[in-house]
Residue frames relative to the residue before (quaternion, step in Angstrom):
aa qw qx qy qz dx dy dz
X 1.0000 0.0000 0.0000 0.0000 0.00 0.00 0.00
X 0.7579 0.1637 -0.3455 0.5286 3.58 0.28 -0.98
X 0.2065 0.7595 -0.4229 0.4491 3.73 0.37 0.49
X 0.5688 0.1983 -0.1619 0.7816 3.92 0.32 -1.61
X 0.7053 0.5023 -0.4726 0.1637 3.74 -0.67 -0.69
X 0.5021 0.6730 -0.1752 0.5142 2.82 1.31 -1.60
X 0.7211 0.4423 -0.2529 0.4695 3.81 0.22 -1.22
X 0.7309 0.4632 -0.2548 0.4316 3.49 0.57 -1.06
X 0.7139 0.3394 -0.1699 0.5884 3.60 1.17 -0.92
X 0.6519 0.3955 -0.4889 0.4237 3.59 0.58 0.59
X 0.7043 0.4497 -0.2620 0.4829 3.28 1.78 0.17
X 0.4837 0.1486 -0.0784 0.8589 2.22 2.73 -0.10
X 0.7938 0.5892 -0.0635 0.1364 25.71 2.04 -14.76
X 0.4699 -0.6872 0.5117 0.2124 2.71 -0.45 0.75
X 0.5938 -0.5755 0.4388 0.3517 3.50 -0.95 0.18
X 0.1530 -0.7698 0.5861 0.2010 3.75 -0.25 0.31
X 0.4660 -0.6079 0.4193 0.4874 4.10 -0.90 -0.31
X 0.6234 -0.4745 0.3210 0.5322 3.86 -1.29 0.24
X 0.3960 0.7928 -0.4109 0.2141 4.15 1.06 -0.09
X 0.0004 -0.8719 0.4606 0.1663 3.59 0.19 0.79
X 0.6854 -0.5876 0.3089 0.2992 3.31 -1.07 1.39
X 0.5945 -0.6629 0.2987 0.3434 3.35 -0.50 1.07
X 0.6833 0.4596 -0.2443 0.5121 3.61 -1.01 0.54
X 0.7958 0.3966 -0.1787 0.4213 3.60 0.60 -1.24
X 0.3353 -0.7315 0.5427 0.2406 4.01 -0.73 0.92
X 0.4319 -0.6168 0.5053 0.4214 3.85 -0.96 0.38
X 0.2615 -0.8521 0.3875 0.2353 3.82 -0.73 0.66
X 0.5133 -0.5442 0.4228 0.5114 4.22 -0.40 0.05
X 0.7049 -0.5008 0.2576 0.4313 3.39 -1.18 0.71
X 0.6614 0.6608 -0.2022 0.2914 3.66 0.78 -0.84
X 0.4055 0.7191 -0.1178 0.5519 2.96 1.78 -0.75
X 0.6582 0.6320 -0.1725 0.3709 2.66 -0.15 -2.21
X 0.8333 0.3458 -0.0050 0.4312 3.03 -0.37 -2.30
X 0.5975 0.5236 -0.4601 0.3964 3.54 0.61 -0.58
X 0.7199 0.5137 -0.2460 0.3966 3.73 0.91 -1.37
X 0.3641 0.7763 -0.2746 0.4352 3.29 1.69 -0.72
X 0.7676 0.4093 -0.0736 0.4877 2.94 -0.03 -1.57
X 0.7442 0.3400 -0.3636 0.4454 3.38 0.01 -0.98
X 0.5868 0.3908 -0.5141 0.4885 4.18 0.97 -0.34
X 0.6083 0.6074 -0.4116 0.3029 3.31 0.54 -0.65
X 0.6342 0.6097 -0.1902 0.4359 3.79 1.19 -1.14
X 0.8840 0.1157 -0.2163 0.3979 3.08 1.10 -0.77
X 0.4427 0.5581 -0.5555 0.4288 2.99 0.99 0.86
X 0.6480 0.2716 -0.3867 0.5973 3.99 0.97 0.40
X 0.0810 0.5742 -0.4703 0.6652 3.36 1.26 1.94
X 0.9356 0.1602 0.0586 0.3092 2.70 -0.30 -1.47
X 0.6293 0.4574 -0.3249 0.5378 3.32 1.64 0.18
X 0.3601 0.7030 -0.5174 0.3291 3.43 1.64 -0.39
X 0.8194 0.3177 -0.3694 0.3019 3.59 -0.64 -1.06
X 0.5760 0.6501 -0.3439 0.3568 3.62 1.24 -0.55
X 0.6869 0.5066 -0.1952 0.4832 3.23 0.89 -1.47
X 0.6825 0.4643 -0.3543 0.4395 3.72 0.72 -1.15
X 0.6520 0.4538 -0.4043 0.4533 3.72 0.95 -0.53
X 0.3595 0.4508 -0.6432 0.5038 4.19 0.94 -0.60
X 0.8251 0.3922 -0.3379 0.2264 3.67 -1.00 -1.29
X 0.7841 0.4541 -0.2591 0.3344 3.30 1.05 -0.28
X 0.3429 0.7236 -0.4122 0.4346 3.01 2.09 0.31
X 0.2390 -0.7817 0.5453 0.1857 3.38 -1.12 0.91
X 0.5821 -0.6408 0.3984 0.3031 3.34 -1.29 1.04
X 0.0345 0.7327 -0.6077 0.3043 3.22 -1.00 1.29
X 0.5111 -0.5753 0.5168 0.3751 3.44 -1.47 0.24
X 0.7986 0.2021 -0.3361 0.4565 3.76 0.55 0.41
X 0.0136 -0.8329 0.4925 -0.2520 3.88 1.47 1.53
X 0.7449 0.3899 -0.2603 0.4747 3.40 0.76 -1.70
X 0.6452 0.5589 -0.3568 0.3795 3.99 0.58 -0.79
X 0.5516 0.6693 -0.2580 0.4256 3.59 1.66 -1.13
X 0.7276 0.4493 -0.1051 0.5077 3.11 1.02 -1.78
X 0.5576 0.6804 -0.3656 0.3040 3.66 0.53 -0.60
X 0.7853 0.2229 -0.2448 0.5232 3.70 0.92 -0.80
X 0.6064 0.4047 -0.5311 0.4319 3.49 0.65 0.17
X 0.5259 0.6045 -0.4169 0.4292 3.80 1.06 -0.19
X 0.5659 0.6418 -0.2325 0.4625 3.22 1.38 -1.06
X 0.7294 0.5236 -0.1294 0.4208 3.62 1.13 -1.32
X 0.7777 0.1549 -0.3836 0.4734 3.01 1.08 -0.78
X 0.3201 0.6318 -0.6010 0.3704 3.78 0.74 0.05
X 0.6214 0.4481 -0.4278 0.4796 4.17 0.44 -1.12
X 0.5611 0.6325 -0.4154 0.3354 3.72 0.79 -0.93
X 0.6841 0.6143 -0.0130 0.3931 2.81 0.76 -2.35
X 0.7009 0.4265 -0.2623 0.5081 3.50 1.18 -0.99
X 0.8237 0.2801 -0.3098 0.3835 3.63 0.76 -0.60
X 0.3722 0.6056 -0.5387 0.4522 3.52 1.39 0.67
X 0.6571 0.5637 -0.4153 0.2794 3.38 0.78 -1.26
X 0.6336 0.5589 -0.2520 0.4719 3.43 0.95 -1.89
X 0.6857 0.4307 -0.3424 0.4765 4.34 0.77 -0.75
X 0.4682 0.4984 -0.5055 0.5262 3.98 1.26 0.04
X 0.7062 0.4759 -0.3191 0.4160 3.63 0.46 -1.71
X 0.5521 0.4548 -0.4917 0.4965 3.93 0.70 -0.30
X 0.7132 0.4841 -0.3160 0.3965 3.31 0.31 -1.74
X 0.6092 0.6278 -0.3341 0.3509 3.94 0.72 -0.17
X 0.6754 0.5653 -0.2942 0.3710 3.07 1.15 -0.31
X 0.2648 0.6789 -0.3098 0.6107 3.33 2.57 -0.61
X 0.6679 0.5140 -0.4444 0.3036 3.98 -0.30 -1.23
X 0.5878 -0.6427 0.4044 0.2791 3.04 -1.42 0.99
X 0.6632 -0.5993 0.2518 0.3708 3.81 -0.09 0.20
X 0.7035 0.4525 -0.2028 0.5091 3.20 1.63 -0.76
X 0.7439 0.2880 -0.3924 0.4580 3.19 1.19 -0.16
X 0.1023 0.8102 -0.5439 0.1931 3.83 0.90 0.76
X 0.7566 0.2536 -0.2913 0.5276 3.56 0.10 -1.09
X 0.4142 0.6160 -0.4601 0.4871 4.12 0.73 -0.26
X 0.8343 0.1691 -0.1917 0.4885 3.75 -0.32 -1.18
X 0.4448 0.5793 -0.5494 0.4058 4.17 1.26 0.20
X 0.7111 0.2304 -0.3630 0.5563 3.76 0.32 -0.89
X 0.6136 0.4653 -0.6060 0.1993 3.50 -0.23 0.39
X 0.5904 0.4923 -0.3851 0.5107 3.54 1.67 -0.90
X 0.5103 0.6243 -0.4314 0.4046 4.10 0.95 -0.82
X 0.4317 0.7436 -0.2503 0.4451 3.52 1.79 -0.94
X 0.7952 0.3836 -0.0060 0.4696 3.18 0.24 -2.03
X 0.7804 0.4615 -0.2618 0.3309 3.25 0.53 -0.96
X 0.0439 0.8864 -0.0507 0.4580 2.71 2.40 0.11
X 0.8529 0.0738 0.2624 0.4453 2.36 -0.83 -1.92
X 0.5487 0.3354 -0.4855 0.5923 4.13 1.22 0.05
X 0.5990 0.5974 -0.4111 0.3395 4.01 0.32 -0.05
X 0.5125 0.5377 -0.3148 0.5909 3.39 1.41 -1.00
X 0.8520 0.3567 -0.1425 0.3558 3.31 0.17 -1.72
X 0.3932 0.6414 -0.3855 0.5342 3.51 1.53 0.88
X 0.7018 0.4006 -0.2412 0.5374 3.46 0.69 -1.67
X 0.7121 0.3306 -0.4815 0.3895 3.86 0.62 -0.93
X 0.5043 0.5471 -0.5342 0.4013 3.87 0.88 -0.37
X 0.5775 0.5001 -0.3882 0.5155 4.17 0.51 -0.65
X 0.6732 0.3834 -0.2943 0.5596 4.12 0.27 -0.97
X 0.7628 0.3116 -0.4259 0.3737 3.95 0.16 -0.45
X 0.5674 0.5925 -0.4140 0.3944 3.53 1.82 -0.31
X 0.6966 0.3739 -0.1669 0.5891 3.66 1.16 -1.24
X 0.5532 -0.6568 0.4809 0.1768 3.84 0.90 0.98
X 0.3828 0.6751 -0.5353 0.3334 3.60 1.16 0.48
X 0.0627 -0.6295 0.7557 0.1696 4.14 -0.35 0.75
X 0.7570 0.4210 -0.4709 0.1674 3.74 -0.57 -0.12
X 0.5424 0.5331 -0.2438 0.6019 3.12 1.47 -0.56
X 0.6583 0.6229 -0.0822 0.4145 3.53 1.06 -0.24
X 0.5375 0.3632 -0.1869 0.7377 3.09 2.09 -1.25
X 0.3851 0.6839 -0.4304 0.4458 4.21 0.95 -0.77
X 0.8864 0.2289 -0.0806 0.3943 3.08 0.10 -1.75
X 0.5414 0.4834 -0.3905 0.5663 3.67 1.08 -0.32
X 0.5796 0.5427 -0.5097 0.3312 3.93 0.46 -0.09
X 0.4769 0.6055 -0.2906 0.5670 3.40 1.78 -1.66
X 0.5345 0.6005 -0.5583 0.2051 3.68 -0.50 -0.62
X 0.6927 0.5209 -0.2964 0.4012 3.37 0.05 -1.73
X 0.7232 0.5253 -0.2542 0.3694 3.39 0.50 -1.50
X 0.8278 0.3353 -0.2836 0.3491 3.08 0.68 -1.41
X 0.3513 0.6945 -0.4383 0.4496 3.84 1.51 -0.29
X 0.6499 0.4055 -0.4172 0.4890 3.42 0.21 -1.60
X 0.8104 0.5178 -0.2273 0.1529 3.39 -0.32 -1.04
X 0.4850 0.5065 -0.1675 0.6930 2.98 2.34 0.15
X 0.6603 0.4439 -0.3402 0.5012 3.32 1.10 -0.73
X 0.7076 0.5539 -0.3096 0.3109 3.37 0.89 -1.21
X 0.4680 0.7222 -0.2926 0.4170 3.41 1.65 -1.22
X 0.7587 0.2713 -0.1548 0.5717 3.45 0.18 -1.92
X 0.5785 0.4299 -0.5877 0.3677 3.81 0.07 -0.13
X 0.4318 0.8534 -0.1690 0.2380 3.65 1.07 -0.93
X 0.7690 0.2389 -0.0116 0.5928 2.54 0.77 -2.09
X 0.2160 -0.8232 0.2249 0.4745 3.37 1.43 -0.81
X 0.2576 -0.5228 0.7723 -0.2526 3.20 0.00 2.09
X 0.2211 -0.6050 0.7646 0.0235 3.11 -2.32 1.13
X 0.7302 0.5229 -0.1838 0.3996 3.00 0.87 -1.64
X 0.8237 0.4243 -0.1807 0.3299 2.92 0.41 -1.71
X 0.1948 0.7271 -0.6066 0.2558 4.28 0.66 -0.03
X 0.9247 -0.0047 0.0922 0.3693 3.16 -0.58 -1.47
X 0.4066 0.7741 -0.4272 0.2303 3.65 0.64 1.15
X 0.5307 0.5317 -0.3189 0.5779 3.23 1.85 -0.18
């Protein structure tokens, strides 16, 4: 997500304890990742139509104001996938707990960036905007690399 944003605007979890939530068994890594993924799919679902319109904004002196509420939209996406991983975390097997923390420390990351550039495309700031669209790449990889890590398919490039 902040990725397409990034592009368009450079041309324009907390920790929880090891306590699983009542009711809920801890699952085997396979599991895990399988449900993962599938939240992970459909919340870039649900960012699809948002993101494809950032790219389809045309450059112009009012690009960043254009881009701002669909950036806005899918972050909300982005934000309630993030908070359905941090449920889905309590499921993780125990050993791989601190593993799938830096990956959300990852994301949470990468939905912070993709806050401030949503604030620069609101207040029409492009420099603060290119700033933050430089950070992208880096901070993606570093989300990608995490969930590729643990081995997340889905879930790399949804923040």
């Amino acid at each position: 997500m902040l990725g397409a944003a990034a592009l368009a605007i450079a041309g324009c979890g907390g920790g929880e304890d090891d306590r699983s939530e009542p009711g809920t068994e801890p699952l085997t890594k396979a599991p895990f990742i399988a449900r993962a993924d599938a939240i992970c799919r459909e919340v870039k679902q649900a960012q699809r139509p948002h993101t494809q319109r950032i790219q389809t904004v045309s450059r112009g002196a009012d690009a960043l104001r254009k881009v701002a509420p669909l950036l806005e939209a899918a972050l909300a996406e982005a934000r309630k996938g993030r908070q359905r991983l941090q449920t889905l975390r309590a499921q993780a097997p125990r050993e791989d707990r601190a593993t799938l923390d830096a990956y959300f420390a990852a994301a949470d990351r990468l939905l912070a960036a993709a806050a401030r550039l949503a604030q620069a495309a609101r207040a029409d700031d492009r420099a603060a905007g290119r700033r933050l669209a430089d950070t992208a790449d880096a901070l993606s990889a570093d989300e990608q690399r995490l969930a590729g890590e643990y081995g997340l398919e889905d879930c790399g490039d949804v923040f």
